[in-house]
N, C-alpha and C positions, 0 to 999 in steps of 0.2 A: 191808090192805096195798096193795091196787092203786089207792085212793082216797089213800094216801101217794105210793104212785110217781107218779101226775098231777099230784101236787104238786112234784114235784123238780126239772124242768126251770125251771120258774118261780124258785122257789127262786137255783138256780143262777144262774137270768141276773139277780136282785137283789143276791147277793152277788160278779158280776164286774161288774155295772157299777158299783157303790159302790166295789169295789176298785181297776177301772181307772180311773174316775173320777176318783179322788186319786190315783192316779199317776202323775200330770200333773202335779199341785205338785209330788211327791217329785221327779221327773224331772228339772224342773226346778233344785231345790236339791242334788240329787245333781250335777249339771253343774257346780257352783260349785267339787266336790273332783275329778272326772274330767274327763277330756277327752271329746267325744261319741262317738267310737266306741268307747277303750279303756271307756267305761261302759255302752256296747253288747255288747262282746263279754262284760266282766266279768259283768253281767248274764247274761246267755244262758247260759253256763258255768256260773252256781250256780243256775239252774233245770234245767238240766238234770242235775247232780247231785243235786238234790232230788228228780227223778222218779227216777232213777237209783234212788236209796236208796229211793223209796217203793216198788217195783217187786219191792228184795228184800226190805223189809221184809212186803210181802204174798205171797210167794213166787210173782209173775206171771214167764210166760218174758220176754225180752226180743228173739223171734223176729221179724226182717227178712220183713217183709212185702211187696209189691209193689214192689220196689226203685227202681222208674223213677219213680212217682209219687210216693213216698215222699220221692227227693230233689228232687221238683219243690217238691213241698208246704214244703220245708225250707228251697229256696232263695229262694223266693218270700212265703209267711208268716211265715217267723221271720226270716232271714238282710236280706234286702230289702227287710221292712216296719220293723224294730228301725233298719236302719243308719238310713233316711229317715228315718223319723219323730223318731229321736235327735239326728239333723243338721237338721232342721226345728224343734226345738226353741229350738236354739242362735238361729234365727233370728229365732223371732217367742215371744209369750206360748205360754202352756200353753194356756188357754184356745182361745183362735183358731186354734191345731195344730191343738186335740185338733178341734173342729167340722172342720177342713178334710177334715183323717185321716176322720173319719168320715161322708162323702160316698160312702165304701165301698159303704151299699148302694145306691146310684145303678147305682156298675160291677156289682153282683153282679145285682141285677132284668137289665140289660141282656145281662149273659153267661149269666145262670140260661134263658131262655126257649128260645134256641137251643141251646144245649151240651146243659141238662138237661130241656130242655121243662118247666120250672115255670111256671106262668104264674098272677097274680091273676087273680081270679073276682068278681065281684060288692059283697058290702060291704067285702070287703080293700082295694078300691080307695081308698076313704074314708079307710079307716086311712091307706092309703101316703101318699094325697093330705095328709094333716093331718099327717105326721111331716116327712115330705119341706119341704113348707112351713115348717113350724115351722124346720127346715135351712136354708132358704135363706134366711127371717129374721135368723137369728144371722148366718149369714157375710155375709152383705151384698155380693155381687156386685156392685154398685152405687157403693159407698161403700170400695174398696181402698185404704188406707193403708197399711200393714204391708208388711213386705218380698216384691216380688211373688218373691223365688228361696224364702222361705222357704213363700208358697202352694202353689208348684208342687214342694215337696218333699212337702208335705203332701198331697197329690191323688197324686202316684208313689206316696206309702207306700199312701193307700187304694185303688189299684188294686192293687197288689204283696198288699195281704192278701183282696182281693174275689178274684184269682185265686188265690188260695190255700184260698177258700172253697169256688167250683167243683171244684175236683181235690182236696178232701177227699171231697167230694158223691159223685165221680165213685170214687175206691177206694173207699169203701163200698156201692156198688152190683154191684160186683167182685168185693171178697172180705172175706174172714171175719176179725177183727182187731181182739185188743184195744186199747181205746183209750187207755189208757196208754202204751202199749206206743208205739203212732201216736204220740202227744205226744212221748214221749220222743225216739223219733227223730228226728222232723221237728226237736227241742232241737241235740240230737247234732249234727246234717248243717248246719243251720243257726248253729251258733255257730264251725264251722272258717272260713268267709267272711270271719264279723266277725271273730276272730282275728288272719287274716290282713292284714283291713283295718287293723285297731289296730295289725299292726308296720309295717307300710308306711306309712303316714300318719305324719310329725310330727308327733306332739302335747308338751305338757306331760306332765310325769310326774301317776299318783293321788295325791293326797292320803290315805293309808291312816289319817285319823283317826278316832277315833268315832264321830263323827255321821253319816262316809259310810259304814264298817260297820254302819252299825243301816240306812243307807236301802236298800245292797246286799242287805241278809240279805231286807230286806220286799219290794223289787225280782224278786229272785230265787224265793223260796220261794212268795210269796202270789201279786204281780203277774204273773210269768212260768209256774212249775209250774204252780199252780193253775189260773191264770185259763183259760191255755192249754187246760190240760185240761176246764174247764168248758165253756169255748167248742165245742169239739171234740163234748163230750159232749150241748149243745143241738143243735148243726148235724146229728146223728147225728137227732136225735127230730124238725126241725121240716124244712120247704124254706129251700133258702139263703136264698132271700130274705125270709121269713120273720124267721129268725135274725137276718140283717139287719139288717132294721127295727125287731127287738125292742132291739139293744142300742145303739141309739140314745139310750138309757136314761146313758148312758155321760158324753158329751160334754154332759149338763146337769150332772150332777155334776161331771165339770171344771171348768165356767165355774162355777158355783155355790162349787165350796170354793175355786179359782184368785180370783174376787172376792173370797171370804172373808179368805185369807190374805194377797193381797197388799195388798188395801185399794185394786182397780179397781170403779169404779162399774160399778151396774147401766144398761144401755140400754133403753128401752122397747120397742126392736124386739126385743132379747133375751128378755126378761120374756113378750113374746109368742110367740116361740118354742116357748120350755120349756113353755108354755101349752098348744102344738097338738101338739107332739111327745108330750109326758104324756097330751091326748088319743085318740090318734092309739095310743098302745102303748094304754091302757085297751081301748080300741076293740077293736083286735087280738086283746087276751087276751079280752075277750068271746066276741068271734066263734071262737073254738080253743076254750073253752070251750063251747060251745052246739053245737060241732060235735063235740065229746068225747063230748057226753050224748046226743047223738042217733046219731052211731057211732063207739063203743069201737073205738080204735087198738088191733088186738094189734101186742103191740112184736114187731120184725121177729128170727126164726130166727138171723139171720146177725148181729144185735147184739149185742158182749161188752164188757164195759164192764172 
């Protein structure tokens, strides 16, 4: 059993970044029946009824925990990374979002060190060095074409969810709280924003057809509950920045099925990329490994999942 449970973090982070990964094309073709924010908050609202229901169907309390932080956490990772990234989408490809969006762990390394005193050590560095790289091959700093309003939504959303990684960091060092429970919330408090965004804002009406019901329901249930709660659930087991740089994993599987589907060619600085970033995580999970077998985490007293 304990040689299962070391497996399940890992786990989790290959089944949210396959998941977020491609829901970057849906995202995209969802936009074609919504408007960007009414497909923000739409979104938000059936993941958080999906936790909602998963909560009674396991009979968890649904007990307000840390209330201050809790709506930091909401306003900032759900509410303000969903609008950005949603409205950065409209802007530019899925692909080049998602790489921008995920610059995340840039901000999280640089607020982990002073907030939470995390700090790399030795051959982590290598990893960072190779994933990080592999990043700023795909985006290409150098070579901006793309709409610079639509970069700088993508860089707000990935600060809005790097700060949103810290002050998860940070209630968990605090207090004692299921992490469903956290998800759910953080859903909850974060989708009244986008709500509100969605009546205020002029948009077109949804398109309530079936093809945007089916991308809604997978939106909702897989890409938002889930994922959400996976995320939560690594950031719990590893250091933010860590977690970070593991799901880096993410923003190659966008470009990868975003080429696929849309029929945009491969770049060779891309190709390289994916290269040093796949490195670069291998690396990582080596070194947690080898640091597993040499010494056994016991998982923390105050962890309830």
């Amino acid at each position: 059993m304990s040689s299962f449970r070391r497996w399940l973090p890992p786990l989790a982070l290959v089944v949210l970044s396959v998941t977020w990964g491609y829901t970057w094309v849906l995202a995209k073709q969802g936009l074609v029946y919504a408007p960007p924010f009414a497909f923000a908050a739409e979104r938000c609202v059936g993941g958080a009824l999906a936790l909602l229901l998963a909560l009674k169907l396991m009979g968890r309390p649904i007990r307000l925990v840390a209330p201050g932080l809790t709506l930091a956490i909401g306003l900032t990772q759900v509410a303000g990374f969903m609008a950005l990234q949603t409205w950065a989408l409209v802007e530019g490809g899925p692909g080049k979002t998602a790489v921008l969006i995920f610059t995340m762990p840039i901000w999280t390394l640089l607020m982990a060190w002073p907030i939470l005193g995390e700090r790399i050590r030795g051959q982590q560095w290598l990893a960072a060095l190779s994933t990080l790289t592999g990043l700023l091959l795909i985006i290409e700093p150098w070579d901006m074409h793309s709409s610079l309003f639509s970069k700088f939504l993508g860089v707000m959303a990935a600060i809005c969810w790097a700060t949103g990684t810290i002050l998860v960091k940070r209630l968990r060092s605090r207090h004692q709280v299921d992490l469903l429970a956290l998800t759910s919330w953080q859903m909850l408090i974060g989708a009244v924003p986008l709500i509100i965004l969605a009546a205020l804002v002029p948009e077109r009406a949804t398109d309530w057809s079936g093809s945007y019901i089916g991308i809604l329901v997978f939106m909702s249930v897989a890409s938002t509950a889930l994922c959400w709660w996976l995320w939560i659930y690594i950031l719990d087991r590893v250091p933010a920045w860590e977690a970070s740089l593991s799901v880096l994993g993410t923003p190659v599987v966008a470009i990868l099925s975003s080429r696929l589907t849309f029929g945009e060619a491969f770049k060779s600085l891309e190709v390289a990329g994916i290269v040093l970033i796949g490195s670069g995580l291998a690396l990582l999970s080596l070194i947690g490994w080898a640091a597993s077998r040499r010494n056994p985490v016991k998982r923390p007293l105050a962890a309830v999942d």
